[in-house]
N, C-alpha and C positions, 0 to 999 in steps of 0.2 A: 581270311577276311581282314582289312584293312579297318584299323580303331576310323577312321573318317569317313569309311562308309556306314559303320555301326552310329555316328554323331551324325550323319546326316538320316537314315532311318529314324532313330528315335524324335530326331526334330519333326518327319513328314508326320508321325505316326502325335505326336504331342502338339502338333499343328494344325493337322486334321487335313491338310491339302498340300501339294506341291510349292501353289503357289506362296504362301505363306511360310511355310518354311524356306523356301528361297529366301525370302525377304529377311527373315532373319539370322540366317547362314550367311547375307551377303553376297549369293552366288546368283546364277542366272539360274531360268528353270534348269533347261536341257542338262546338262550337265549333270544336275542333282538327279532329271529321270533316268541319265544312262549309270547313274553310279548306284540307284537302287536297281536296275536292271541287272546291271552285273553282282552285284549281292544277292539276291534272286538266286539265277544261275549260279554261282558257288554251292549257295544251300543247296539247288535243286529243291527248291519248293517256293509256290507262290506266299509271300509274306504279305502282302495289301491288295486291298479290293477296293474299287470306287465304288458308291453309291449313292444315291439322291442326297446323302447326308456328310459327302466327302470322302475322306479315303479312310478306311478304316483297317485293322487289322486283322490276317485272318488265324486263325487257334495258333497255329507256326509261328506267324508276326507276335502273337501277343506273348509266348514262350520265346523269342529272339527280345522282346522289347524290356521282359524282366532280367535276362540272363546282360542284353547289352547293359543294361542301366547298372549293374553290380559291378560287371569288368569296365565300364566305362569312370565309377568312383573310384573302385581302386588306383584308376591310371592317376586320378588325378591327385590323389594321397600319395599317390606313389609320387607323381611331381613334385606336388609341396613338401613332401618330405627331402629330395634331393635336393630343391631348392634350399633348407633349414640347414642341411648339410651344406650347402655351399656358402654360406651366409656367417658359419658357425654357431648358428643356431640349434644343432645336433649333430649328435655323434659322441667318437670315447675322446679322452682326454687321459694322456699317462705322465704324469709327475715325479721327479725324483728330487725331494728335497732334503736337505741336512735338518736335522732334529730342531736345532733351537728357531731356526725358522718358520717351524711347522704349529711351533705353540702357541704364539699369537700374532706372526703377521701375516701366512697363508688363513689362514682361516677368513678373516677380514677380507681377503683378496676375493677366496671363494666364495662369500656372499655376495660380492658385489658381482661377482659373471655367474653365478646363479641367477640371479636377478634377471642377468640379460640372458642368458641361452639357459634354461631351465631343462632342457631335456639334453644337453651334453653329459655325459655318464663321466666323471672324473674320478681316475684311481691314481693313489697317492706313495713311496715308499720313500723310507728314509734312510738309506747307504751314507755313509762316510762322503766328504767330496769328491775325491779322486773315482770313487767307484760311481757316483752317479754321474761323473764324465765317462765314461767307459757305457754303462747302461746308454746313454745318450748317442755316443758314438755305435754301437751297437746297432741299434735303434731300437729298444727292450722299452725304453721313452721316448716321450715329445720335448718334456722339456727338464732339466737340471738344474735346480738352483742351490747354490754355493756362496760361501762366504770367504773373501779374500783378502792378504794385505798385500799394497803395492799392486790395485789393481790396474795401474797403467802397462806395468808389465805382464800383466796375467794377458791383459788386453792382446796387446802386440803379440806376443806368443803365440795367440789359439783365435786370432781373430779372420785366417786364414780356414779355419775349420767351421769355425761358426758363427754365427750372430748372437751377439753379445747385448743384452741388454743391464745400466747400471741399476740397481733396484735399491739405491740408498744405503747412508751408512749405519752402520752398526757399533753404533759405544759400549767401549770396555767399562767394565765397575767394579768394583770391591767384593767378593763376594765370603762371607765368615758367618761359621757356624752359628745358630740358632741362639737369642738370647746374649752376643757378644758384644760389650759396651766398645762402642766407637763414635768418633767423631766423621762428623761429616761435611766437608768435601774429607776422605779421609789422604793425609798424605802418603804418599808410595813410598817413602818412608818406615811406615809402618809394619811392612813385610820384611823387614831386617831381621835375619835371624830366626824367622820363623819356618812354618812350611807349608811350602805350595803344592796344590798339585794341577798338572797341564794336560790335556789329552796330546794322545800320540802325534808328532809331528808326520806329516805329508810333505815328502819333497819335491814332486810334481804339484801341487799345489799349497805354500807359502801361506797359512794361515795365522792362528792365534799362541802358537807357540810362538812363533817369531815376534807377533809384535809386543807378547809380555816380553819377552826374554830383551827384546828392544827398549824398552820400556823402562824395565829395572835397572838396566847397563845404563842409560843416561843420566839416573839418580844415582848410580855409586850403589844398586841396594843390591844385598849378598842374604838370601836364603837361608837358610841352614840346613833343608832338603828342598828337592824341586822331585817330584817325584812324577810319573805318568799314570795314566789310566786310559783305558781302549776310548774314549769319546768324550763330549763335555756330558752325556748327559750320566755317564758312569763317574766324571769325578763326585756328582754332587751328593746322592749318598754317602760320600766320603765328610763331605765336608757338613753334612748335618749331623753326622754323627760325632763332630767334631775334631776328627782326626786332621783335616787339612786346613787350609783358607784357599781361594783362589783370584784369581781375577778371570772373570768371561765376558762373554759379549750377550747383550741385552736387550734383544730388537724393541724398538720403541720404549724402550725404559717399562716394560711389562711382561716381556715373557720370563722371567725368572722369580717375576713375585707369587707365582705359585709352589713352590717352592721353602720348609720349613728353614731360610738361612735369612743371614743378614745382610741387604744391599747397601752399596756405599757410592755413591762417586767419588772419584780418585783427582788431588790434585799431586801435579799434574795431570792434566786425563790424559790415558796412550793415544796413540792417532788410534782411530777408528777403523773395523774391518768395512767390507764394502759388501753388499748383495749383489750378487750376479745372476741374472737367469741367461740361460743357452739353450740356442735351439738348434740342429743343424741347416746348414746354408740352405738358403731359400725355403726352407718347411712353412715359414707362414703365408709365402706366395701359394703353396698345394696344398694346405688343411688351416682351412677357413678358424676351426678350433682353435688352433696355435698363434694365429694371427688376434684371435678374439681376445685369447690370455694375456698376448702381448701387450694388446694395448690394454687390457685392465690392471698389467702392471706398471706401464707405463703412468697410467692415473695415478697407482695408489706411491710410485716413487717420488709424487710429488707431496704427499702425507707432509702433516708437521710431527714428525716425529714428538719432539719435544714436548708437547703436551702434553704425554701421557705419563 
């Protein structure tokens, strides 16, 4: 059975006569009589009957006209549904973001495309950078976001692989144990002799080790350990406990004041890391999703950071 001969039955049968459902089909009679003709003939059983009172249906018809009207909604939930999907109004969404990003500017982000595609299903994970390029390239995700220095070269490098979008900058700060009298803007200076700790450098991708270590080298300022830790988010037990100071990065001057330590801005301040999200080439021309995120990051890149 063809779904347009089941949409033209149910109209004769909700119309009460040929002619009238023509008229609101649009069609001419004939046509609509040879197409419940041949729906007829498929069943093998008479589905409508004329009588003084029009056309009515017969026990057959009236069991064809509730089974149509069921499969005839699903079709069309089933449309609007694909339609939501191609809209990116539905469907999954796979994220691989770096930690300190996750704690107060994706959140933000994700409200605001909640808002708009409410039944997109977003799952979230937090890999090191390099590894949620890899996830990315994979395609284990949709989308990667990283934080980088010198992102005109990250650019250039991997722009060949993927679409790059910039997601703003990220300021370095002072970062010292709990209860630690300082001055503020605090000078880089102040790290003389002391000790830092930096999460593991990435040589495939050029982050926050470089641009402290940049940073310090333009002041003259000498350490007295610089020590590592697997991530930023495992230096900072270190450094509530007292044992380290650091400098990290701060997305919008709020994701680290959760956090029992002491913030500082640094004069000089380092240049700043940069957000990147990546998507693979062309992904938001084929998932409506990916294009949705895009440009809700693209919005919130224009944030005043500063503010907060």
């Amino acid at each position: 059975m063809e779904l347009r001969h089941l949409r033209y039955f149910t109209a004769v049968v909700e119309s009460g006569s040929f002619t009238a459902a023509a008229a609101a089909l649009h069609i001419s009679q004939p046509p609509l009589s040879v197409a419940i003709a041949k729906l007829e003939a498929e069943a093998g059983v008479q589905l409508l009957q004329r009588s003084h009172r029009g056309v009515e249906p017969t026990s057959a018809g009236r069991y064809l006209l509730d089974a149509a009207s069921r499969v005839l909604a699903e079709m069309d939930d089933m449309v609007e549904t694909l339609g939501r999907f191609g809209s990116g109004m539905a469907g999954t969404l796979r994220l691989a973001v770096v930690p300190v990003l996750m704690w107060h500017r994706l959140p933000r982000v994700l409200r605001a495309f909640a808002d708009a595609a409410p039944q997109v299903e977003v799952s979230i994970v937090d890999p090191p950078p390099w590894t949620a390029v890899e996830m990315l390239e994979r395609g284990t995700v949709d989308l990667a976001a990283i934080m980088v220095a010198q992102p005109e070269r990250f650019i250039a490098r991997h722009r060949g692989s993927y679409d790059i979008l910039e997601w703003g900058e990220i300021p370095l700060v002072g970062v010292l144990p709990p209860r630690t009298r300082a001055q503020s803007p605090l000078p880089l200076t102040w790290f003389e002799g002391r000790n830092l700790v930096l999460p593991d450098r990435t040589a495939a991708v050029p982050s926050l080790p470089e641009s402290v270590e940049a940073a310090l080298r333009a002041e003259g300022v000498h350490p007295s350990s610089m020590r590592t830790s697997e991530t930023i988010q495992t230096c900072l037990p270190l450094i509530e406990a007292g044992l380290a100071e650091a400098i990290l990065p701060d997305p919008d001057r709020a994701s680290l004041a959760r956090f029992d330590v002491e913030i500082r801005e640094l004069d000089p301040a380092p240049v700043p890391l940069t957000a990147l999200a990546l998507t693979r080439k062309g992904a938001a021309g084929a998932n409506s999703a990916v294009a949705r995120i895009l440009r809700t990051l693209e919005g919130d890149s224009t944030h005043d950071f500063d503010q907060h």
